[in-house]
N, CA, C and O atoms as a GROMACS GRO file, in nm:
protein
  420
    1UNK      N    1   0.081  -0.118   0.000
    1UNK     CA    2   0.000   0.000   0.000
    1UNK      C    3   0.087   0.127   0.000
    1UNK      O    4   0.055   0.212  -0.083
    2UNK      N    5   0.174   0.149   0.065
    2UNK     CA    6   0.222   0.251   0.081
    2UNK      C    7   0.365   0.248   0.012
    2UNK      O    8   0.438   0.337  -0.030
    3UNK      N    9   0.376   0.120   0.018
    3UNK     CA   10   0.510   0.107  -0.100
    3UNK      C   11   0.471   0.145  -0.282
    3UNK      O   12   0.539   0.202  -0.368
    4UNK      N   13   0.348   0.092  -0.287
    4UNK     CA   14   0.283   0.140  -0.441
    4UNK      C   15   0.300   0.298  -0.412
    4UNK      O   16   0.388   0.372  -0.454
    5UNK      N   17   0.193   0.327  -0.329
    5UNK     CA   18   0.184   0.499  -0.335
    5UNK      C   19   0.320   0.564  -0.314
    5UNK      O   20   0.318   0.684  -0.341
    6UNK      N   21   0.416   0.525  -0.281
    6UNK     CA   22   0.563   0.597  -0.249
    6UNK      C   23   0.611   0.573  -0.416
    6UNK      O   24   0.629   0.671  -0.488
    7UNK      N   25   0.625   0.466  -0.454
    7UNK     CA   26   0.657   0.500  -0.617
    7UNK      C   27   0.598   0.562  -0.694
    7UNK      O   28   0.662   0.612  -0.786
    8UNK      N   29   0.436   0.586  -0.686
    8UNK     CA   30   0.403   0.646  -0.777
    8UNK      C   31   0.418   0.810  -0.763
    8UNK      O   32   0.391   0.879  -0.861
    9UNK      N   33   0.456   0.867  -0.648
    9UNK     CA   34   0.472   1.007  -0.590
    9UNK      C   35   0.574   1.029  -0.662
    9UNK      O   36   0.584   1.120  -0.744
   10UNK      N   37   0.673   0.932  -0.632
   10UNK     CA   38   0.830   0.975  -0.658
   10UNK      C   39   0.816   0.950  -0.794
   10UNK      O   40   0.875   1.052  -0.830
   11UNK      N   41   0.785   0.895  -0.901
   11UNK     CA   42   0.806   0.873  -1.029
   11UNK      C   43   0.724   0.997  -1.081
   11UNK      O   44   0.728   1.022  -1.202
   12UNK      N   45   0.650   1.075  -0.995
   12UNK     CA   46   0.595   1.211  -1.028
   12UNK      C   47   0.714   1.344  -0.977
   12UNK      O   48   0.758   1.454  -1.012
   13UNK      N   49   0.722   1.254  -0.884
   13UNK     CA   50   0.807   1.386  -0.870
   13UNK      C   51   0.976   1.446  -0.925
   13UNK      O   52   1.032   1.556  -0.922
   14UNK      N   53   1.022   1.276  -0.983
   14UNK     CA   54   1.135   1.261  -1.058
   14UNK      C   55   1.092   1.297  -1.206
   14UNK      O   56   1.192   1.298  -1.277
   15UNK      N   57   0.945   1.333  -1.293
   15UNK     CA   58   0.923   1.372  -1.388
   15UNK      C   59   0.915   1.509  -1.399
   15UNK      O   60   0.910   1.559  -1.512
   16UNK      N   61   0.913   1.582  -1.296
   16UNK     CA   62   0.916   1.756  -1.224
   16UNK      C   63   1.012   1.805  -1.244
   16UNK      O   64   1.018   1.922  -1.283
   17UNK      N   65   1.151   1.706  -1.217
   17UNK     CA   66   1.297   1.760  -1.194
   17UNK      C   67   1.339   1.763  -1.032
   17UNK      O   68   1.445   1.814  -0.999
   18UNK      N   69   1.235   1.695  -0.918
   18UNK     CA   70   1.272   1.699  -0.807
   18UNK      C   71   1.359   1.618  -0.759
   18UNK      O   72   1.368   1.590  -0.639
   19UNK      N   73   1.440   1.568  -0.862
   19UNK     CA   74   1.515   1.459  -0.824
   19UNK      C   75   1.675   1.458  -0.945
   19UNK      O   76   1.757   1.368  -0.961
   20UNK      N   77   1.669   1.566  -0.997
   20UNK     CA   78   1.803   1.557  -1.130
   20UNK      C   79   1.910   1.584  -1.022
   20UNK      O   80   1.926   1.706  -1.013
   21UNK      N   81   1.986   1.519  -0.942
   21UNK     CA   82   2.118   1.527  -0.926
   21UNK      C   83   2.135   1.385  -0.806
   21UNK      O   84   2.048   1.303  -0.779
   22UNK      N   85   2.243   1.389  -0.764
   22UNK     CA   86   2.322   1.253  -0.716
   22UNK      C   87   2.228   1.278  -0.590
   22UNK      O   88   2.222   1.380  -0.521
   23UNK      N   89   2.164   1.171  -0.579
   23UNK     CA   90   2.138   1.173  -0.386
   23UNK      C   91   2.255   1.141  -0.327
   23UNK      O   92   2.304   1.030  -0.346
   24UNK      N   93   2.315   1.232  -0.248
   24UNK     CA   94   2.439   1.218  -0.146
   24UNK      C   95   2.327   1.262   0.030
   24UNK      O   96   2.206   1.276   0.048
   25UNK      N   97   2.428   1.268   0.109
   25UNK     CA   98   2.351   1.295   0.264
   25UNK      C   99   2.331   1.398   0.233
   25UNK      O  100   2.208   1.393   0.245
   26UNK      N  101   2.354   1.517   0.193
   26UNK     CA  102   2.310   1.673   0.184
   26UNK      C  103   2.200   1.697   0.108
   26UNK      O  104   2.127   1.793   0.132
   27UNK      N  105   2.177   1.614   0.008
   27UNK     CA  106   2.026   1.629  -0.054
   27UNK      C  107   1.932   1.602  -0.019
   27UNK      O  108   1.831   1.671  -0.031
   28UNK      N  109   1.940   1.429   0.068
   28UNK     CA  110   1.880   1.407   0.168
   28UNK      C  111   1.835   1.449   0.277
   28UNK      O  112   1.725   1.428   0.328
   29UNK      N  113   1.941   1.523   0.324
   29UNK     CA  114   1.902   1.598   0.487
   29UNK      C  115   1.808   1.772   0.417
   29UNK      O  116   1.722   1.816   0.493
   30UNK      N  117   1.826   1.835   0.309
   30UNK     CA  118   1.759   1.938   0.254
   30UNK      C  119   1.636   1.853   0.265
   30UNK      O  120   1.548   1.886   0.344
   31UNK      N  121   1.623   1.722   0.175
   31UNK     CA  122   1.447   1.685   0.136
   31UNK      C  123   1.405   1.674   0.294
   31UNK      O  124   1.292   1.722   0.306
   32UNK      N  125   1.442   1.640   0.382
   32UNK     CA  126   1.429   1.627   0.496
   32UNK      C  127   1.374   1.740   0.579
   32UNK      O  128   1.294   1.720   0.671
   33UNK      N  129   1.415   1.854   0.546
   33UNK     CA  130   1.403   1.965   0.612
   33UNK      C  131   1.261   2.038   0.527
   33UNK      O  132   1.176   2.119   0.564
   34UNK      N  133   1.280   1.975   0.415
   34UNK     CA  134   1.087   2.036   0.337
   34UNK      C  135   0.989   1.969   0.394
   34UNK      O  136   0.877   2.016   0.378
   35UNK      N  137   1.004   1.849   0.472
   35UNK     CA  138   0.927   1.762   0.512
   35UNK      C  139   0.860   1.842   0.619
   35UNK      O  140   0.739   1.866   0.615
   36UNK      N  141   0.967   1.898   0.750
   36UNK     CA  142   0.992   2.001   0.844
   36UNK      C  143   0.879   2.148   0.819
   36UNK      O  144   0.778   2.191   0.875
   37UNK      N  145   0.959   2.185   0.711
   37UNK     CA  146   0.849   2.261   0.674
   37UNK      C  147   0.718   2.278   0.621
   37UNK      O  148   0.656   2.382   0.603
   38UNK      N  149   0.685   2.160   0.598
   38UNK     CA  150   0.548   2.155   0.581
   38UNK      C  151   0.486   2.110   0.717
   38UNK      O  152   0.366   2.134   0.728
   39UNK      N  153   0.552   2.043   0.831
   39UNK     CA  154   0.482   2.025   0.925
   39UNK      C  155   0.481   2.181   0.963
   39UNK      O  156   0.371   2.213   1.009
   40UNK      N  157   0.554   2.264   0.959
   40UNK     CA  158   0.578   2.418   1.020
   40UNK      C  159   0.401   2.461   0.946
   40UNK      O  160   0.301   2.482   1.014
   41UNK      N  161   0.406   2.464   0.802
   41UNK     CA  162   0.279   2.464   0.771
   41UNK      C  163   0.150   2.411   0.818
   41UNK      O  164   0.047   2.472   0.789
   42UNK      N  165   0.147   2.314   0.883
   42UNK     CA  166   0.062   2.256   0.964
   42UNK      C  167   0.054   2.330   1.041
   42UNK      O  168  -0.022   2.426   1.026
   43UNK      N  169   0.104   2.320   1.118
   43UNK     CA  170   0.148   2.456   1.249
   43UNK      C  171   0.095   2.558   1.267
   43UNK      O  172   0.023   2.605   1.356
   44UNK      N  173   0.152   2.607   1.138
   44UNK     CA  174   0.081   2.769   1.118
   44UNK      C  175  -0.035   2.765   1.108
   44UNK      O  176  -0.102   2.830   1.189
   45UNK      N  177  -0.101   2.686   1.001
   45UNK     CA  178  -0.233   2.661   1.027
   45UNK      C  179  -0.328   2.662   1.096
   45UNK      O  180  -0.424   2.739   1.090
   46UNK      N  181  -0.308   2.556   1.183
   46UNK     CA  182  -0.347   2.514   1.333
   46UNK      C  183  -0.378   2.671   1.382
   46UNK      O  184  -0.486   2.726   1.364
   47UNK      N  185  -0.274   2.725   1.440
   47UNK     CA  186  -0.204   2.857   1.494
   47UNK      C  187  -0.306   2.996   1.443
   47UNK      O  188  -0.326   3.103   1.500
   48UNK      N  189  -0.343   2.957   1.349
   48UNK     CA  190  -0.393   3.073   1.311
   48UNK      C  191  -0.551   3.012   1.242
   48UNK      O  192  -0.594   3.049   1.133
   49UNK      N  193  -0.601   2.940   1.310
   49UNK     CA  194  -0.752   2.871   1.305
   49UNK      C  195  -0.749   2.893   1.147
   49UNK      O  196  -0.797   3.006   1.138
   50UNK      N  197  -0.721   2.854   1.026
   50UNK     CA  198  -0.721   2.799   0.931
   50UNK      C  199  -0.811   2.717   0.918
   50UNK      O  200  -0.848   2.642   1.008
   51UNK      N  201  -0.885   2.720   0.738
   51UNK     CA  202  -0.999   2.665   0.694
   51UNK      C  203  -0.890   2.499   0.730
   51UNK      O  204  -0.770   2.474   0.736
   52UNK      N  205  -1.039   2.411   0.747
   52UNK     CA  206  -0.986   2.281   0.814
   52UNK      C  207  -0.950   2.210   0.698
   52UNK      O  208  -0.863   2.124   0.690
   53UNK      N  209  -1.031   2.257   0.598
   53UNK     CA  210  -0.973   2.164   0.446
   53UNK      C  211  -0.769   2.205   0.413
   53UNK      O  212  -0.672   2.130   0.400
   54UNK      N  213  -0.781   2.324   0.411
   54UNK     CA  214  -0.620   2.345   0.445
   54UNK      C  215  -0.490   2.324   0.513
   54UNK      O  216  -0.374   2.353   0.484
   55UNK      N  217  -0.564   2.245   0.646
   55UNK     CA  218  -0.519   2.151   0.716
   55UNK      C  219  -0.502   2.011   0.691
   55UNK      O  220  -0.404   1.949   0.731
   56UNK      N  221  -0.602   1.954   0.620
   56UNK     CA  222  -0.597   1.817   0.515
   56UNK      C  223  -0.495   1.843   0.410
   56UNK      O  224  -0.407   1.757   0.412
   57UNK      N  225  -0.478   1.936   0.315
   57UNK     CA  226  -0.406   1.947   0.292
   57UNK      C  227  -0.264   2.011   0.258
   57UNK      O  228  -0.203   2.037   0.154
   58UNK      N  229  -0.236   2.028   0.409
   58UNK     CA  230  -0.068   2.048   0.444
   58UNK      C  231  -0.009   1.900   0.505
   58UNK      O  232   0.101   1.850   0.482
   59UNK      N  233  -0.126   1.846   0.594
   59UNK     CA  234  -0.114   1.698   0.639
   59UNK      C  235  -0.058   1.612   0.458
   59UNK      O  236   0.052   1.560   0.445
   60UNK      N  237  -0.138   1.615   0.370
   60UNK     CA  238  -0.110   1.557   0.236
   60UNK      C  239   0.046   1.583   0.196
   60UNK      O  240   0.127   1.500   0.155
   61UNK      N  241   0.064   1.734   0.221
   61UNK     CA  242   0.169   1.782   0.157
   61UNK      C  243   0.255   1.674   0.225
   61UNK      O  244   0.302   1.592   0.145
   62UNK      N  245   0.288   1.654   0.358
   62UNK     CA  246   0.353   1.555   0.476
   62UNK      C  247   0.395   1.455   0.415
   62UNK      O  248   0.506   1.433   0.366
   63UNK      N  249   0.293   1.386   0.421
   63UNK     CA  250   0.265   1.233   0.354
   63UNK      C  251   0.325   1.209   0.217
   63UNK      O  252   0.369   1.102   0.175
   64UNK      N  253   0.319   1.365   0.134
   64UNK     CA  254   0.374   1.332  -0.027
   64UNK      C  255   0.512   1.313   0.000
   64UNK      O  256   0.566   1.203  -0.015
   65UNK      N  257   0.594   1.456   0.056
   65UNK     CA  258   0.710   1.444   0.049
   65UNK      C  259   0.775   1.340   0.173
   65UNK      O  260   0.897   1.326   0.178
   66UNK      N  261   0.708   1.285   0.247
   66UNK     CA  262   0.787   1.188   0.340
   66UNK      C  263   0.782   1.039   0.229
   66UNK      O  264   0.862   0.947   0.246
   67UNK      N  265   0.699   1.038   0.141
   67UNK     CA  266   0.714   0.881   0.090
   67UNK      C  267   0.780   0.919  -0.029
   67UNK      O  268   0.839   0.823  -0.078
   68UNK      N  269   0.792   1.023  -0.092
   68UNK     CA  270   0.903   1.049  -0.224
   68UNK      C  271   1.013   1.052  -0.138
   68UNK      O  272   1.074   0.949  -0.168
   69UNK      N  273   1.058   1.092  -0.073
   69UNK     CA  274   1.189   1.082   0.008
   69UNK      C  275   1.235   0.935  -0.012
   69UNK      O  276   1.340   0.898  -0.066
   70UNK      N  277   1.113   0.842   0.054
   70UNK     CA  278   1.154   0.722   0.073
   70UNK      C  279   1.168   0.634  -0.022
   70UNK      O  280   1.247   0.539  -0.015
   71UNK      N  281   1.087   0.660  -0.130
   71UNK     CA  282   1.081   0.607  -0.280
   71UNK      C  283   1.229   0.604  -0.352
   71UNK      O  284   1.290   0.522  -0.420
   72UNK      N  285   1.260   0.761  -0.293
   72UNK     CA  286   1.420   0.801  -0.384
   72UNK      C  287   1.522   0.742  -0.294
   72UNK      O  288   1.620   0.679  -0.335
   73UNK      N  289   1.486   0.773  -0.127
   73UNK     CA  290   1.636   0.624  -0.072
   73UNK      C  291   1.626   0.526  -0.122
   73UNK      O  292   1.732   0.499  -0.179
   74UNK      N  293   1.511   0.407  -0.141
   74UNK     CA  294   1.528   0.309  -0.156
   74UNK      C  295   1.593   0.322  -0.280
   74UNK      O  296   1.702   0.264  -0.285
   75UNK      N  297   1.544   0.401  -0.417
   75UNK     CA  298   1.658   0.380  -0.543
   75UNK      C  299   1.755   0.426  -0.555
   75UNK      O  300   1.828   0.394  -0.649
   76UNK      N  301   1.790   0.524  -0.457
   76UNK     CA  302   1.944   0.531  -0.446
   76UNK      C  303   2.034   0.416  -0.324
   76UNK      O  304   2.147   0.426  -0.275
   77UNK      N  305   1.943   0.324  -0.308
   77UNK     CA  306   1.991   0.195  -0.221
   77UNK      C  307   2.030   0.283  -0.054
   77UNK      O  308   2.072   0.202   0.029
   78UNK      N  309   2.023   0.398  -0.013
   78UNK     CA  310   2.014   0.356   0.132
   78UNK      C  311   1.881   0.302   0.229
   78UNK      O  312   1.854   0.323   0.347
   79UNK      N  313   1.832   0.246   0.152
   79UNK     CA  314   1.719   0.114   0.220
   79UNK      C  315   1.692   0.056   0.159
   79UNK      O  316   1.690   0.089   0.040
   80UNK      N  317   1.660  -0.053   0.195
   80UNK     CA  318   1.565  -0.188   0.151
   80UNK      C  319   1.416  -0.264   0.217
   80UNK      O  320   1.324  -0.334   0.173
   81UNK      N  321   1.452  -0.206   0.339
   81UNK     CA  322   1.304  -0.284   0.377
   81UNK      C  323   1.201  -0.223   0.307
   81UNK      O  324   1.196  -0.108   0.263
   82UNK      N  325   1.127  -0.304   0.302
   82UNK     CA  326   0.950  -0.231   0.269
   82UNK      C  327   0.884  -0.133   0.349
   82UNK      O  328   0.831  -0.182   0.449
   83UNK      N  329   0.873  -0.028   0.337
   83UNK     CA  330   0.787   0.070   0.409
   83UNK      C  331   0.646   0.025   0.520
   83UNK      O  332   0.613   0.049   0.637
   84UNK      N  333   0.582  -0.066   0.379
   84UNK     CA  334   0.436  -0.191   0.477
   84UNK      C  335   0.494  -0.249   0.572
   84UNK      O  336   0.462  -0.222   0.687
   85UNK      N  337   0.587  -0.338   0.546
   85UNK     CA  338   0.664  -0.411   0.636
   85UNK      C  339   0.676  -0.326   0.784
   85UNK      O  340   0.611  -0.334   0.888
   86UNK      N  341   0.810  -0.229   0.734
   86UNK     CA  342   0.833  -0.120   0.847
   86UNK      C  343   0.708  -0.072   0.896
   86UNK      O  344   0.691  -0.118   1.009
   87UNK      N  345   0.622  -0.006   0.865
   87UNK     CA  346   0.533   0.034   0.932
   87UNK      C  347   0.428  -0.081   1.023
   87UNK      O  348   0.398  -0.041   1.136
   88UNK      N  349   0.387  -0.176   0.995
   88UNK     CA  350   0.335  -0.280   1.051
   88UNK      C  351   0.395  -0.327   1.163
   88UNK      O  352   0.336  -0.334   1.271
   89UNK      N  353   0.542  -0.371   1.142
   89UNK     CA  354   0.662  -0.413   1.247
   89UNK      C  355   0.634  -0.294   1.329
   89UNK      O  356   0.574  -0.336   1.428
   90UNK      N  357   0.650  -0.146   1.336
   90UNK     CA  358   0.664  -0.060   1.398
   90UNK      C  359   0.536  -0.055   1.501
   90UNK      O  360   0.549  -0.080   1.621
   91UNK      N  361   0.411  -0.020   1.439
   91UNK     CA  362   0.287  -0.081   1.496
   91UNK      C  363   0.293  -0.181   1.638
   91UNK      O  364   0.248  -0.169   1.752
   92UNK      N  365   0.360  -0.270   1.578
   92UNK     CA  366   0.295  -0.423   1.677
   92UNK      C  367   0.448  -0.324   1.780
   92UNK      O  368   0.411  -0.274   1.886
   93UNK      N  369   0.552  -0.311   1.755
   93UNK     CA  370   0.606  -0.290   1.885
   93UNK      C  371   0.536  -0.152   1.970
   93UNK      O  372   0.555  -0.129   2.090
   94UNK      N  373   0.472  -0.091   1.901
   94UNK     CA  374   0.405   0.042   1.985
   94UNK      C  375   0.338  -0.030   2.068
   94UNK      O  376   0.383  -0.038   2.182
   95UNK      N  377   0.213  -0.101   2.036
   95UNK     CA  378   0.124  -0.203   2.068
   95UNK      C  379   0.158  -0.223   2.237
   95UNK      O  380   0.097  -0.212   2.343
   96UNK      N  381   0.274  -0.253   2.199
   96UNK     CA  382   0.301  -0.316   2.363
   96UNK      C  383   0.423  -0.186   2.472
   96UNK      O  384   0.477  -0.191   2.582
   97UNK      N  385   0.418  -0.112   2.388
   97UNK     CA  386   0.482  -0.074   2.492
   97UNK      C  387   0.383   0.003   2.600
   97UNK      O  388   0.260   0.002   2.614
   98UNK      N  389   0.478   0.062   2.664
   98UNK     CA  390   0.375   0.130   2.845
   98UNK      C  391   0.300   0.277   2.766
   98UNK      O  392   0.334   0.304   2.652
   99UNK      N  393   0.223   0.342   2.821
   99UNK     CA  394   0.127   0.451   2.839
   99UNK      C  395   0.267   0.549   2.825
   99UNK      O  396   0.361   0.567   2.902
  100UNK      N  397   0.230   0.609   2.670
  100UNK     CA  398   0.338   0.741   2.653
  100UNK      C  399   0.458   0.675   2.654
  100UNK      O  400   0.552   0.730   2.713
  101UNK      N  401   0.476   0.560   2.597
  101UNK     CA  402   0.608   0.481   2.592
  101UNK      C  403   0.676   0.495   2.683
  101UNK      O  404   0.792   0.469   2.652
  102UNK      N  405   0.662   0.533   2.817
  102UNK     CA  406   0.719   0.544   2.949
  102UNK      C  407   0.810   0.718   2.958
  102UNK      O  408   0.916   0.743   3.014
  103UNK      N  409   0.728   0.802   2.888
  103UNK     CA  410   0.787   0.963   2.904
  103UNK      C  411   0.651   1.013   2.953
  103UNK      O  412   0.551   0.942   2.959
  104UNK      N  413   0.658   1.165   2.993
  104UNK     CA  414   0.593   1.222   3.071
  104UNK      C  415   0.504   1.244   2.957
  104UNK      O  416   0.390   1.198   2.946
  105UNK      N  417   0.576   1.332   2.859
  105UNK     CA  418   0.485   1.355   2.766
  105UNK      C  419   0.546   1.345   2.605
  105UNK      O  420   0.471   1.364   2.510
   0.00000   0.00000   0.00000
């Protein structure tokens, strides 16, 4: 599910030009930081009682660029697991851990 939808983002977004040069760590840690800023967009949103549909989609914006990110590690090989996988695995260990994973907040 989310491994389909992460390729098809990124094969959109590598037809844009969001993707013409070498992924090294510095391109990575930039896509990283748009991710950042769109949660900041959320934020602001929130912050400033914003129509709620505009809030759906800055949440979208989130979701696009966190799975093109991941679309473009995996083909530049720094990952391999499956995203479904990862996320499911991740799940069942939340599952059990304590109330607030044992932090205050």
């Amino acid at each position: 599910m989310f491994d389909d939808l992460a390729e098809e983002i990124h094969k959109n977004a590598v037809s844009k030009g969001f993707w013409d040069r070498t992924v090294d760590p510095i391109f990575v840690a930039k896509q990283m930081m748009m991710i950042v800023s769109e949660v900041v967009e959320a934020m602001e949103a929130l912050r400033k009682e914003m129509d709620p549909d505009q809030m759906s989609d800055e949440f979208a914006d989130i979701i696009i660029r966190t799975l093109d990110l991941y679309a473009g590690m995996v083909e530049a090989g720094y990952m391999k697991k499956s995203l479904d996988y990862a996320i499911k695995e991740k799940m069942e260990k939340n599952s059990s851990r304590p109330m607030k994973h044992g932090v205050r907040f």
